[in-house]
N, C-alpha and C positions, 0 to 999 in steps of 0.2 A: 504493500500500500504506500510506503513513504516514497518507494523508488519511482512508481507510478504519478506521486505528487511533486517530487521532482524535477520530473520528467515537465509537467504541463505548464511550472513554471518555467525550465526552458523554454520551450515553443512557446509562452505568453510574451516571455520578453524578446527573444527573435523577432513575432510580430510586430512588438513597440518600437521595433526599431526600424520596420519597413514603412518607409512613406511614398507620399507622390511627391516626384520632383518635374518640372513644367521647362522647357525651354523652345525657343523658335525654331520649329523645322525646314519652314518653308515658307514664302513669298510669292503668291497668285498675281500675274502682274495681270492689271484690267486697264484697256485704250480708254484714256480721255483725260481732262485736266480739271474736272470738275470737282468742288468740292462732297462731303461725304457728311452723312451722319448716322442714321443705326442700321443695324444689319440681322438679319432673323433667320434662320433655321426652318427649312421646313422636315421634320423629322422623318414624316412618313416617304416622302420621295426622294430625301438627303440631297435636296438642294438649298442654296443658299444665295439669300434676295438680299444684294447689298445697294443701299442708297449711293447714287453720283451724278451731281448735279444736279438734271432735269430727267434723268432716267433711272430706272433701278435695273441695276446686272444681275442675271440670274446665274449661279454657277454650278454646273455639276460636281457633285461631292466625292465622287467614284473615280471622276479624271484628273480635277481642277479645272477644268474647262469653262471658258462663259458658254452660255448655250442659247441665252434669249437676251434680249436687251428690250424691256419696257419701258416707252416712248411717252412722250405727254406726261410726264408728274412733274409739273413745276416746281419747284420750291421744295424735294420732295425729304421725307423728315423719317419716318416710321413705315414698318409692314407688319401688319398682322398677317398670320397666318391659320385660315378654317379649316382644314383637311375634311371635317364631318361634311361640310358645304363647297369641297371645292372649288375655295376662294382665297385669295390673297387681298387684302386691303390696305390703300397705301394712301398716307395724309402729302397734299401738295398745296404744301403752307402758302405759294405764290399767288395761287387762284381758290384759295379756299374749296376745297374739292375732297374727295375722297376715291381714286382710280380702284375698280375691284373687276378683277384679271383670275383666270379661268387658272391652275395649279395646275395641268396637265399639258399646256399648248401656250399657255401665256397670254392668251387673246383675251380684249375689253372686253367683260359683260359688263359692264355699266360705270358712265365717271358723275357722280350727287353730289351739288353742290350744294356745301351748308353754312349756314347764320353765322357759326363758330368763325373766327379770325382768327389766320396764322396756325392751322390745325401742323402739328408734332408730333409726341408721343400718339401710337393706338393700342388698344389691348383688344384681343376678342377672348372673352367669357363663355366658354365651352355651358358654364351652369345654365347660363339664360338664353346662350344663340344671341348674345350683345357684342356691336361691336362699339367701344369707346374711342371718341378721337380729342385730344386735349389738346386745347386749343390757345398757344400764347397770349394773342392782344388780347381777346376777349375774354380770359377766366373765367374760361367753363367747357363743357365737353359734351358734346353731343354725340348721343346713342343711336346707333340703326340697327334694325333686324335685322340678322346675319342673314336667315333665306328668304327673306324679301328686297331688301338693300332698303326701306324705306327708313325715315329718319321720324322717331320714335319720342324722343326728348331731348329739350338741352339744359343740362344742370348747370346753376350755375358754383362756380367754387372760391372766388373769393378771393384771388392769387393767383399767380401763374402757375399754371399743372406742368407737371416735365414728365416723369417716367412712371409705370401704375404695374399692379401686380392682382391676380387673383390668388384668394385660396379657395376655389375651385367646389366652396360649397356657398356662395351666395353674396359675399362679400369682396368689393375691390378696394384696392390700397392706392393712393395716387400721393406723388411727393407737391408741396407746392413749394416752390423755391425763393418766391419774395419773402414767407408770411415763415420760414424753417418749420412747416407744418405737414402732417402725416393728413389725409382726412378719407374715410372709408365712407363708402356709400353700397349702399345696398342696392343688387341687381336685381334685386324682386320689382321691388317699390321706387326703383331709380331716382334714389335724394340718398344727402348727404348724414347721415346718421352720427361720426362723430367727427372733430376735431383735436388732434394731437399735437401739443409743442416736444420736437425735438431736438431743444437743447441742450447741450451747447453746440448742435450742429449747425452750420451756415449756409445757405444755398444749395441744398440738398438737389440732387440730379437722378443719379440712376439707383433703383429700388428691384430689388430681390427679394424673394421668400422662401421658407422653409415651411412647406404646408403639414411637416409631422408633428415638428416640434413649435410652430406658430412664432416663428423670429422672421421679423420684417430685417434689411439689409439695407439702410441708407449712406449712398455716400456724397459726401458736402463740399462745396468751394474750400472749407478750411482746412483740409487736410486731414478729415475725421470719416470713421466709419460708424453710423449709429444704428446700434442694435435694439432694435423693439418689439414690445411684447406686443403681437398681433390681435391679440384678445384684450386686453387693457391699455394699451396704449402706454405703458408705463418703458422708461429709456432703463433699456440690461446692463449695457455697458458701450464703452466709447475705446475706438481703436486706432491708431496714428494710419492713417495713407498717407499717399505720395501726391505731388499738387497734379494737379489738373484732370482731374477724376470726370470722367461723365456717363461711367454706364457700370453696373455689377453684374455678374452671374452669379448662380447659385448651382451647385453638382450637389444632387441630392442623394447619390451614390455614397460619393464619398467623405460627403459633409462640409464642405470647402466654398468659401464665397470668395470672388475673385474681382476686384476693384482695377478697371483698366483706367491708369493717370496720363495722361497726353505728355506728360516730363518723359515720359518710354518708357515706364515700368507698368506689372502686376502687380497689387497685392495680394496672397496671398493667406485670407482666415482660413482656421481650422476652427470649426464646432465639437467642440467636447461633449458638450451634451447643452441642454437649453439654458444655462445660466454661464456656462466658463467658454472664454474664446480666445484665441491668439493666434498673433501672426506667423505664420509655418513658413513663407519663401517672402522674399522681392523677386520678380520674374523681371528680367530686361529684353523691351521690346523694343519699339522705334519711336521717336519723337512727332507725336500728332497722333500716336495711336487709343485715343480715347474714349472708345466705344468697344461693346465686345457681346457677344454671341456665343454659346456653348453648344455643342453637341451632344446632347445626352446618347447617342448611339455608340459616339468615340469616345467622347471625354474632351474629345478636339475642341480647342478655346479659338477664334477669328477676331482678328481685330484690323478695323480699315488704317489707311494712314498714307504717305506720300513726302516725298522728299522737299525740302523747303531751299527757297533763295537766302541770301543775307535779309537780315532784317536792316529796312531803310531807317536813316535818322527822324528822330521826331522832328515837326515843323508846325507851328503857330495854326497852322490849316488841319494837321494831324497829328495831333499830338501822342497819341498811341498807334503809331504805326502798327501791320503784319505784314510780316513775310509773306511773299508770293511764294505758289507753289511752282517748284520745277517741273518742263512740259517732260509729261508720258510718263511718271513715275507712282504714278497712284498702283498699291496694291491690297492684298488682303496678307495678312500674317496669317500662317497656322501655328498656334504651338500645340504642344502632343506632351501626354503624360508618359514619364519614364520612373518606373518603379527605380526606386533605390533603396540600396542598404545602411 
């Protein structure tokens, strides 16, 4: 019996010692010069619909390949993705619109235009067949039925909405970024049900969850990751990022939430369990890579980005200059998990 108990502490701490380690494998290079902002996963056909400029790329996940390129999304910000409805829906903040494109061939079924200004962030809510589209200038977000495309309601929120998350039984989580507020609303009843301060978080962007353990994943202009209880709305704990954060994933596999900072890094949380967290890696990616999309099939993390000019001097006319981007450089990063010892 003791030799047997021996034994199992062996193999327990063998395992404690195996972790995931993340590094960049690969670079999808995509034609154009257009800027970028979120990129989505479609799991069931393992393609991947990346925002640039006026169009979004479609890429096969099997080759790397672009394979479609959808035309007409001005402005374009977000894609949800329906696979139950064989739909993709895509916000084009320019014309206030909503493009929703067939998931098997890529062709328009329908471009609705809505009330909503500067539509960004979308979520589609598999619980109600909703699709959310959060809408910059106007603070608020307007609902359509996923199999009708008709537009349903528009809540108002009180702030600017950025990134939203369901937990998958009735309730959506959206960040608002002026107001450093969490606020949930119900997909049933489509209204705002509560309001959460997440301080000392600052401009909160991209929003992850853990639908087991009920941890919301906010990451903020100030270099913090705030953890919150999805049920009470109460802050768990507070965790250092890297600057220029604007999108999270969550691996609910492996328990890992992963903060893409435009500086060129990952962050890299480990969940312990629902109250203890810490930082496991810094992943180094590329500078502008801000955004990021997970793979639950791989594990595969994507994150957009492109090569930059010098940055010009400030001038009385612009005083916070950007860098332009260099021509034909835009890609997609892959990073890939590698077990280590």
């Amino acid at each position: 019996m003791k030799k047997i108990v021996h034994l199992l502490i062996i193999v327990l701490s063998i395992s404690s010692c195996v972790a995931q380690n993340y590094k960049v494998s690969k670079k999808i290079n995509i034609a154009g010069d257009g800027g970028w902002d979120y990129l989505t996963v479609d799991e069931v056909n393992q393609h991947l619909f990346v925002s640039h400029g006026n169009v979004v790329e479609v890429i096969d996940l099997k080759t790397d390949k672009t394979i479609a390129t959808i035309q007409d999304t001005k402005g374009v910000h977000g894609i949800a993705i329906a696979n139950e409805v064989n739909k993709a829906f895509i916000t084009c903040g320019k014309d206030n619109s909503v493009t929703i494109v067939d998931l098997k061939n890529f062709e328009l079924i329908e471009k609705v235009t809505i009330q909503g200004q500067r539509p960004d962030a979308v979520l589609y809510d598999a619980f109600s067949k909703k699709v959310f589209t959060y809408n910059a200038k106007s603070n608020d977000t307007t609902v359509l039925d996923a199999l009708t495309n008709k537009i349903v309601k528009t809540i108002p929120l009180g702030g600017k909405p950025e990134f939203s998350v369901t937990n998958t039984k009735g309730l959506i989580y959206v960040n608002i970024e002026d107001k450093n507020e969490i606020k949930t609303i119900d997909a049933n009843k489509l209204e705002v049900t509560a309001t959460w301060s997440i301080a000392p978080g600052d401009e909160p962007s991209g929003l992850a969850i853990d639908v087991e353990t009920n941890r919301l994943f906010s990451v903020c202009g100030n270099n913090v990751m705030i953890i919150v209880d999805a049920l009470s709305g109460k802050v768990v704990q507070k965790l250092p990022i890297d600057e220029g954060c604007d999108g999270v994933a969550f691996d609910a596999k492996n328990k890992l939430a992963f903060s893409s900072n435009g500086i060129g890094t990952i962050t890299v949380v480990k969940e312990e369990n629902a109250n203890t967290f810490l930082v496991q890696q810094t992943i180094k990616t590329q500078k502008g890579a801000r955004t990021i999309a997970l793979n639950k099939t791989t594990n595969q993390l994507y994150l957009p980005t492109a090569d930059f000019e010098s940055k010009p001097a400030p001038t009385t006319e612009n005083p916070k200059p950007r860098a332009s981007l260099k021509p034909n450089s835009f890609v997609v990063l892959i990073v890939n998990p590698i077990s280590k010892k």
